[in-house]
Backbone bond lengths (Angstrom), bond angles and torsions (degrees), N, CA, C in turn:
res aa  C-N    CA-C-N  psi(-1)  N-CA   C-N-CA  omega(-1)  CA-C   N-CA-C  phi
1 X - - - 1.454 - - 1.524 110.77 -
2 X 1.199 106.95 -36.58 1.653 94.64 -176.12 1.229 117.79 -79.72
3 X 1.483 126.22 -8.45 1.522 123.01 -167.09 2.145 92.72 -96.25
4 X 1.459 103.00 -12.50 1.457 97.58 171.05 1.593 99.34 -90.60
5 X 1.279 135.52 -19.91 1.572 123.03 175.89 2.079 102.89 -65.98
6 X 1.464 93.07 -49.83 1.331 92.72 -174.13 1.999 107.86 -60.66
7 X 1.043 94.58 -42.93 2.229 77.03 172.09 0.913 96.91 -77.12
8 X 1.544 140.95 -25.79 1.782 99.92 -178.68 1.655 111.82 -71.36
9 X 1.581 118.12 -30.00 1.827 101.98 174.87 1.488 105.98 -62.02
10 X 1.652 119.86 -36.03 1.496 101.79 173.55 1.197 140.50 -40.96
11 X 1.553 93.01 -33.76 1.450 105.98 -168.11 1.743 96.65 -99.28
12 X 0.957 127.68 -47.67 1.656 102.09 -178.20 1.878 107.92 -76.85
13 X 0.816 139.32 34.63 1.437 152.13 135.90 1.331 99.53 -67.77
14 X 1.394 103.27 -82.91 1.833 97.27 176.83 1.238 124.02 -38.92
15 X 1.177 115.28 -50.27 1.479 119.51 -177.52 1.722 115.41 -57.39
16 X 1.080 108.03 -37.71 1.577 128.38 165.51 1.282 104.64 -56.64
17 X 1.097 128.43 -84.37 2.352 132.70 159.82 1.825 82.99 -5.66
18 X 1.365 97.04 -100.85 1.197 90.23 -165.68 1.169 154.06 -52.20
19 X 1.383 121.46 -9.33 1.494 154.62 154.45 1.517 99.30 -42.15
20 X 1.588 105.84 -80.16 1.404 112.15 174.85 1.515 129.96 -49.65
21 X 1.523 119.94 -25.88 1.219 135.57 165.64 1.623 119.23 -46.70
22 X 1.103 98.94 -69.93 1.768 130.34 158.51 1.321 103.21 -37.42
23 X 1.313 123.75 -55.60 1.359 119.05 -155.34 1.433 125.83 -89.61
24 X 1.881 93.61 -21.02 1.496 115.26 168.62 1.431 115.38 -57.11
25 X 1.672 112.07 -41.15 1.748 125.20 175.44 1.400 97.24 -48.73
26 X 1.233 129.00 -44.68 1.764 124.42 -163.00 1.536 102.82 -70.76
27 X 1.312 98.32 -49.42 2.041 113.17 -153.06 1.667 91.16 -120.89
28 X 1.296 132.91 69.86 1.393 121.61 146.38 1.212 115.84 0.29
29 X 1.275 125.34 -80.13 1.298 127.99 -176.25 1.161 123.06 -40.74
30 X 1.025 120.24 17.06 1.917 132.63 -173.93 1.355 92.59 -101.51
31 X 1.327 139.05 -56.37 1.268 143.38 -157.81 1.722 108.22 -102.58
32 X 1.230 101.45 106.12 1.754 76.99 -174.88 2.332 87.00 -123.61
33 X 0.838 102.40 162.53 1.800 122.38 178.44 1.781 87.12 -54.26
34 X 1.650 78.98 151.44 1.563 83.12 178.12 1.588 124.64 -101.14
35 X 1.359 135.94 124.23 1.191 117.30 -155.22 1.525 130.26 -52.59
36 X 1.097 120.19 -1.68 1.106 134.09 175.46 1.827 128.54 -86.74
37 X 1.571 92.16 9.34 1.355 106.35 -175.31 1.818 91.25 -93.60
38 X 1.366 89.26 143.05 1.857 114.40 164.00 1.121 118.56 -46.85
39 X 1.654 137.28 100.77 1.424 139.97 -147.97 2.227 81.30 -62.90
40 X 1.251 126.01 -50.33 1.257 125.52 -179.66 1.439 112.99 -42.68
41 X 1.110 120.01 -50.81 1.344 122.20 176.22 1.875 127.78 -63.86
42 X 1.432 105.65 -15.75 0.995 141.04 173.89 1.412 135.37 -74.68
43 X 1.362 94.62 -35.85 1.554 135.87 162.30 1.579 128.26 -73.93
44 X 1.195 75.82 -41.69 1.921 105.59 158.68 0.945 126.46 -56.95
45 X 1.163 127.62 -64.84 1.656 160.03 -150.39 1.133 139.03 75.67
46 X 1.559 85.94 41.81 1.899 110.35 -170.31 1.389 101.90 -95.96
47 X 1.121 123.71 92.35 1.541 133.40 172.05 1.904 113.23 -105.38
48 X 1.525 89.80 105.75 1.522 101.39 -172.70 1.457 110.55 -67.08
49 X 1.350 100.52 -51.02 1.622 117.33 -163.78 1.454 97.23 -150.17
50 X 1.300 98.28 139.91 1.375 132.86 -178.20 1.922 116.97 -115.87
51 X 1.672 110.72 112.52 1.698 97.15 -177.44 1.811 94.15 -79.32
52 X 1.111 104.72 156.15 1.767 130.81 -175.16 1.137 104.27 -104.57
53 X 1.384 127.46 136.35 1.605 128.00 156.60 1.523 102.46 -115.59
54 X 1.828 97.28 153.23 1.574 86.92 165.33 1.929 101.88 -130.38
55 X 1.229 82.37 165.13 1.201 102.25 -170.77 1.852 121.57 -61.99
56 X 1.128 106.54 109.34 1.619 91.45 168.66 1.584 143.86 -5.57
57 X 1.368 84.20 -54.70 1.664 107.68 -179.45 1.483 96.05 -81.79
58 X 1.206 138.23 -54.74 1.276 138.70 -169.98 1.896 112.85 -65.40
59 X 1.639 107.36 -24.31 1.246 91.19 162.58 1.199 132.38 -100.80
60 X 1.363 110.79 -13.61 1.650 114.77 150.50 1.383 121.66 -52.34
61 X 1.411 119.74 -38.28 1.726 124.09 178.23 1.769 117.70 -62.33
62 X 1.650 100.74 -39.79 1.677 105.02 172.15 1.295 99.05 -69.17
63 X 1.757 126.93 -61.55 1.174 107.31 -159.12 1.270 135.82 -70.69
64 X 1.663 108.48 -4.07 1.575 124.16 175.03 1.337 106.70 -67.46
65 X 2.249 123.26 -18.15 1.074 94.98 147.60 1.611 167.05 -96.14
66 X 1.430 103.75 25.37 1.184 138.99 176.83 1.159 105.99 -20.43
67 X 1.912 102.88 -72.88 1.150 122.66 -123.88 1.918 92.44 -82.35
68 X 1.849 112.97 -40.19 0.994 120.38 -151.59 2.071 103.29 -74.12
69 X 1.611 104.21 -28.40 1.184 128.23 173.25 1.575 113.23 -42.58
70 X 1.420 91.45 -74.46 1.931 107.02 179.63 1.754 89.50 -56.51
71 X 1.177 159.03 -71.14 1.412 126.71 -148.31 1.389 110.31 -90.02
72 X 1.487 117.92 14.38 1.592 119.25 156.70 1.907 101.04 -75.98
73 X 1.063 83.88 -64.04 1.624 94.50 167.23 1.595 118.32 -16.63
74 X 1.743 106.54 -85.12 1.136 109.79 172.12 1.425 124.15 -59.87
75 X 1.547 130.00 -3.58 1.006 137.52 -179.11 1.580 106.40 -77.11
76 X 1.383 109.22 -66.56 1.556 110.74 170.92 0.995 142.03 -77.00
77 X 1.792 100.16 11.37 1.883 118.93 161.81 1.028 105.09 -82.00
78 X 1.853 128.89 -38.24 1.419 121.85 145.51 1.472 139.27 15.48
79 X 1.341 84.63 -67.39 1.583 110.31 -147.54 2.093 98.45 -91.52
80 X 1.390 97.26 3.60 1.480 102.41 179.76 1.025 113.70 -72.66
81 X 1.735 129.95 142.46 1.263 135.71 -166.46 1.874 95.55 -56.62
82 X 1.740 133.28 138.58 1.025 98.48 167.66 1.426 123.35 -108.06
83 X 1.301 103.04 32.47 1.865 111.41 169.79 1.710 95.71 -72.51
84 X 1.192 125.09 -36.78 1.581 107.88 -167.28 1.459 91.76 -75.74
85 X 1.435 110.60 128.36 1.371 125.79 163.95 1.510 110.92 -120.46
86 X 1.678 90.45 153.78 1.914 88.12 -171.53 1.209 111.47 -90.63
87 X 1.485 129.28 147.38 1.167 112.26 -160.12 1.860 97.42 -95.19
88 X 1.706 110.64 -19.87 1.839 109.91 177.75 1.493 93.66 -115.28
89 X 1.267 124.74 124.24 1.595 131.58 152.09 1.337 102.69 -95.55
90 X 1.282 143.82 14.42 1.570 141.66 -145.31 1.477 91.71 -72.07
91 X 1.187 138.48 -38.52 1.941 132.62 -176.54 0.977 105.13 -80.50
92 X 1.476 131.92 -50.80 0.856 113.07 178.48 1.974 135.75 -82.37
93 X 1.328 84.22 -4.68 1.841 98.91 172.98 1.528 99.14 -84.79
94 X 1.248 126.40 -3.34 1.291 118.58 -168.30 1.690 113.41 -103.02
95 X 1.424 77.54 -30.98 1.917 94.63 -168.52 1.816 86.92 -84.76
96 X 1.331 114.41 -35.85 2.094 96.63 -175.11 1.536 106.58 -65.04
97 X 1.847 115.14 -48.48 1.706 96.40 172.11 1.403 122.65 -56.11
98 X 1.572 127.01 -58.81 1.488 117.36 170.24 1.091 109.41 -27.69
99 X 1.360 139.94 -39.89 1.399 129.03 -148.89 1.806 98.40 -90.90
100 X 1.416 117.26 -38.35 1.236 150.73 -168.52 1.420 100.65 -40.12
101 X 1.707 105.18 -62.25 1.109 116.50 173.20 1.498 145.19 -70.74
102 X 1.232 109.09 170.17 1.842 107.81 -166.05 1.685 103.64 -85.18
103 X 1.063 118.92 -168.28 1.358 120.28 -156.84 1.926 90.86 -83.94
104 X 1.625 103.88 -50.89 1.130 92.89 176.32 1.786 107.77 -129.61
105 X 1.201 110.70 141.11 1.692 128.41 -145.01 1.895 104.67 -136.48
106 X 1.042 125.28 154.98 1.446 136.01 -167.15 1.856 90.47 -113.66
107 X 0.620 123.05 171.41 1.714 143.00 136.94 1.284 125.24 -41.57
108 X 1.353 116.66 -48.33 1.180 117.13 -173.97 1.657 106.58 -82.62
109 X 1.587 107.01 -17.88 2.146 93.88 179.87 1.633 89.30 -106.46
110 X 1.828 118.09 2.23 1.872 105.48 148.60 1.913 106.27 -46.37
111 X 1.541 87.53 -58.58 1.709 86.60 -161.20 1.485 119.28 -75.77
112 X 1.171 120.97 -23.61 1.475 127.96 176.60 1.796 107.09 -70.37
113 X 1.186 122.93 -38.66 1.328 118.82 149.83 1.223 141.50 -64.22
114 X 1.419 116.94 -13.15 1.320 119.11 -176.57 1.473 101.67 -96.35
115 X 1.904 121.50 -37.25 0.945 113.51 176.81 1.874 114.36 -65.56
116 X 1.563 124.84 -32.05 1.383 119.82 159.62 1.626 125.27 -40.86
117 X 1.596 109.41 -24.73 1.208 127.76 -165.10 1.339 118.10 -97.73
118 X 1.531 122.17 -19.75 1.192 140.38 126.64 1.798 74.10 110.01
119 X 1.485 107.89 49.87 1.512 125.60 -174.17 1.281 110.02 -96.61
120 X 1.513 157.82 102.66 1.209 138.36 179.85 1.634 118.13 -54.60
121 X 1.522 118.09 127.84 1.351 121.47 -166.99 1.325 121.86 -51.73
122 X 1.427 124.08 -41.79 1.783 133.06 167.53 1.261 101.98 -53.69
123 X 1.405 124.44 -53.80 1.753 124.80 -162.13 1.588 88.20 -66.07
124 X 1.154 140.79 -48.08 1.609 141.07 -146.14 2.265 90.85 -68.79
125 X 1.537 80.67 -56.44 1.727 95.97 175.40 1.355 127.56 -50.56
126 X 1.301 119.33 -34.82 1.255 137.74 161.22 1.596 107.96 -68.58
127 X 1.241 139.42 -81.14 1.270 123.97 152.73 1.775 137.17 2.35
128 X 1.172 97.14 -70.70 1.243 100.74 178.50 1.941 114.06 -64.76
129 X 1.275 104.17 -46.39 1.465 99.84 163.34 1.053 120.44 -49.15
130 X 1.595 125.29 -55.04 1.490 108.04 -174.03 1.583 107.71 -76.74
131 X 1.884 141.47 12.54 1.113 124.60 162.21 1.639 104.33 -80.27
132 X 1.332 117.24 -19.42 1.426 128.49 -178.62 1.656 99.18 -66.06
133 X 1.214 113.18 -65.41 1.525 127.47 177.95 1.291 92.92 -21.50
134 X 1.640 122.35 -82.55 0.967 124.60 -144.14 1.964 132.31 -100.70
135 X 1.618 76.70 10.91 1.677 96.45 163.57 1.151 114.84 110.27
136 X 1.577 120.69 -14.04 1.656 126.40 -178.72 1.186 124.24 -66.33
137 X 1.492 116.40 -12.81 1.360 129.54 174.51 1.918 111.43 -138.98
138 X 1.495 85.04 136.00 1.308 99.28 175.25 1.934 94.16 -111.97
139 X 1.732 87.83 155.46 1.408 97.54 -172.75 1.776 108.85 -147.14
140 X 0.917 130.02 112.41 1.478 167.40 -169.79 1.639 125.38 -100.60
141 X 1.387 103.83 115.79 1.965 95.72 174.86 0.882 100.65 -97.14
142 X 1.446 91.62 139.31 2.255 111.13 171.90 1.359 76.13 -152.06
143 X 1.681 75.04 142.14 1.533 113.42 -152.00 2.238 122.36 -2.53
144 X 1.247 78.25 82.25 1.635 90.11 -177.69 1.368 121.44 68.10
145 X 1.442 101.27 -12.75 1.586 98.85 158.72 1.033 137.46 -86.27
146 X 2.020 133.16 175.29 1.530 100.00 175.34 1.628 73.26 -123.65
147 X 1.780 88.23 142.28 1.247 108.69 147.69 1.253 144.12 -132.36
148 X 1.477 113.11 134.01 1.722 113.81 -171.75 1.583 116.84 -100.95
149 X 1.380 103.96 165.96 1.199 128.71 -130.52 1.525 110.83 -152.28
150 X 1.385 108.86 104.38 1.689 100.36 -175.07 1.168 118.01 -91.86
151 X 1.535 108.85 141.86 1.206 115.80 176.30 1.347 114.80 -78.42
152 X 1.714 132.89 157.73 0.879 138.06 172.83 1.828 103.74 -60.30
153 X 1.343 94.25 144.76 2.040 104.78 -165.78 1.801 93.70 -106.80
């Protein structure tokens, strides 16, 4: 599932390029030379590259299709034989507890979620340290407890 989330931002990027492409034909002013062009060349009418804007409305219109995309997605992951089982979910078992949790979380609703998650408690513990490791979590005592705290990703 996630390598279909990642082509769908590929693809509405593109769709965005081209949105703005389209949209530059309407509104000139969408496409203007890029400042880095040779005022001589300019003079010319040698326009290498052009920066693109898109339109407000036009990026609300691609990105409204996000939403309908991902549950086609999950629709025809569905449809997967379900004898094939995976033998590592480890990213993605990792990314549903992070997600699981509140902005800021104790240890103890680490493990009470992981056990809902059918997460083994060391692996959950191990996890969370290395989001500590690597900066995604900040962690704080109030009143003798520690509590963590996600950083914006």
């Amino acid at each position: 599932m996630s390598a279909s989330v990642m082509r769908m931002g590929t693809i509405l990027c593109r769709m965005m390029c081209i949105t703005a492409l389209l949209r530059s034909l309407e509104i000139p002013s969408l496409a203007v030379p890029d400042p880095t062009i040779n005022p001589e060349n300019l003079k010319d009418g040698i326009i290498t590259r052009h920066n693109l804007s898109i339109t407000d409305e036009d990026f609300r219109a691609v990105l409204a299709l996000c939403e309908p995309l991902y549950l086609h997605a999950t629709h025809i992951l569905s449809f997967l034989d379900k004898s094939t089982e995976l033998n590592s979910r480890g990213i993605a078992d990792r990314e549903m507890l992070y997600a699981a949790l509140p902005q800021e979380f104790t240890k103890q609703m680490v493990m009470e979620q992981a056990e809902k998650l059918n997460i083994p408690v060391n692996t959950a513990r191990s996890w969370i340290q290395r989001l500590r490791e690597k900066g995604a979590l900040d962690m704080v005592m109030v009143k003798g407890k520690g509590v963590y705290s996600k950083k914006q990703r």
